[in-house]
N, C-alpha and C positions, 0 to 999 in steps of 0.2 A: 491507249493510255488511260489509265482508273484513276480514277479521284477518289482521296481521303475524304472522311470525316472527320470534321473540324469540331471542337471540342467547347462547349461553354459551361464553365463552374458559374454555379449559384453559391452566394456563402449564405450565414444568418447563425444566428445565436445558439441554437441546439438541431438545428436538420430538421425540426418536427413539425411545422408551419407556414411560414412564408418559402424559405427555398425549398421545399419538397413539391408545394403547389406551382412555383414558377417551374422546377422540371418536369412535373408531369405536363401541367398546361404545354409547354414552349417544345415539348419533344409530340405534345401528340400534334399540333399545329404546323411546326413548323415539318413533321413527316407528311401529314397531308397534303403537302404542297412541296415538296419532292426537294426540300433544300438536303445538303451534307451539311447538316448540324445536329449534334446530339449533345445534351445538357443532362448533368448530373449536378450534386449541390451534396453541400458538406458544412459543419458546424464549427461554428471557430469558437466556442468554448474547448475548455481544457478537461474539464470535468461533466460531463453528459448527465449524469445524477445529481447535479445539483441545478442542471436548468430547473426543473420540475416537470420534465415527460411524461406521459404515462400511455405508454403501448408504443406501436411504429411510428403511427402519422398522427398530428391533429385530427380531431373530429371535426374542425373549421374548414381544414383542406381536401377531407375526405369529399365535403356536404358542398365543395367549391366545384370541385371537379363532377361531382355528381348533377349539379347545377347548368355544367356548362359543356355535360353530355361527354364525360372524357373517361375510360376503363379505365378501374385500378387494375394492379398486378397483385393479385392477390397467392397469397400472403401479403402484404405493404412489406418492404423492409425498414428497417429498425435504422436511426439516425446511425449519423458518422463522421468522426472526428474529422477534420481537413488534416493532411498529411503533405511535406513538402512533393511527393509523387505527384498528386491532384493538381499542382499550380503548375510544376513543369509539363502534364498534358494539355495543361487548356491553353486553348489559341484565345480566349477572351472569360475575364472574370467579373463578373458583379456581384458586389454584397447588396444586401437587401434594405442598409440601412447606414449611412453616413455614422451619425448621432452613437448609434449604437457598435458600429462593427470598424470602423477606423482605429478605434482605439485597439483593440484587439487583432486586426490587423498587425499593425505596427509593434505590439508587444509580442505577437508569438511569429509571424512572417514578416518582417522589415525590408526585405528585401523584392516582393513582391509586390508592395505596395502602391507603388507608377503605373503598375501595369491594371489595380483595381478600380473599376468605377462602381459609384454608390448611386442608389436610388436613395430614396426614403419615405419609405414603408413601416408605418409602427407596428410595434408586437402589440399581443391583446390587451396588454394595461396601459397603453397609450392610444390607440384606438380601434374603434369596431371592427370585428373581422369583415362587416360584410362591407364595408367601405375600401381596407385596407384590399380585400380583396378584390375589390372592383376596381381600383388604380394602379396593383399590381397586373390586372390581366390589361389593361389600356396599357401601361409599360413594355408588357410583353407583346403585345400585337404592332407596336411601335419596333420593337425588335428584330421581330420576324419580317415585318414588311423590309426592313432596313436592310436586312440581312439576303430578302428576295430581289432588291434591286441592285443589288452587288455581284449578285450569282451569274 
């Protein structure tokens, strides 16, 4: 008998920082340690040009991951819209940010909304990457363990 892999969406405002960094962290962590969980993340804006992206990933997520010894996939790929496909594959969703991403939730997926739980993790005009990113990965390892005593 084979076991599935179970599915975790990251949300956040445009794909380009906070959830890109929680899927690369939480996919190469928690493979190193032989769970069935793979994490992908998706941007719950409606409009990607008007976050103010510029290229695939942050420079903040790139310089996070590099920090904390993790391969990019190079090329990076380019942010992506959340689509209602992405919430019917995940077996568990987290947005990155109550304050910011409930609302938006609820106006573009309503129906999904029970099933989201929120961190809160601010974007960089609310506070330092190198903070925000340092209680995003204690989140994530929080995750992972949780998720290793389960299995």
């Amino acid at each position: 008998m084979g076991f599935s892999m179970k599915q975790l969406l990251f949300l956040c405002t445009g794909n380009y920082y906070r959830s890109r960094f929680a899927e690369v962290y939480f996919n190469h962590h928690a493979g190193s340690r032989g769970l069935r969980w793979r994490a992908d993340s998706r941007a719950l804006a409606r409009d990607l040009a008007a976050t103010g992206t510029q290229g695939p990933i942050s420079r903040f997520a790139l310089a996070a991951c590099g920090e904390h010894g993790i391969p990019m996939l190079v090329p990076p790929r380019y942010p992506i819209m959340a689509e209602d496909g992405d919430f019917a594959a995940a077996d568990r969703i987290i947005a990155l940010s109550r304050l910011e991403h409930e609302p938006m939730v609820c106006a573009h997926f309503p129906a999904v909304l029970e099933r989201v739980e929120f961190l809160e993790i601010g974007d960089i005009d609310i506070e330092q990457p190198s903070a925000a990113i340092a209680r995003l990965a204690r989140h994530l390892d929080d995750i992972i363990m949780g998720l290793g005593e389960t299995a």
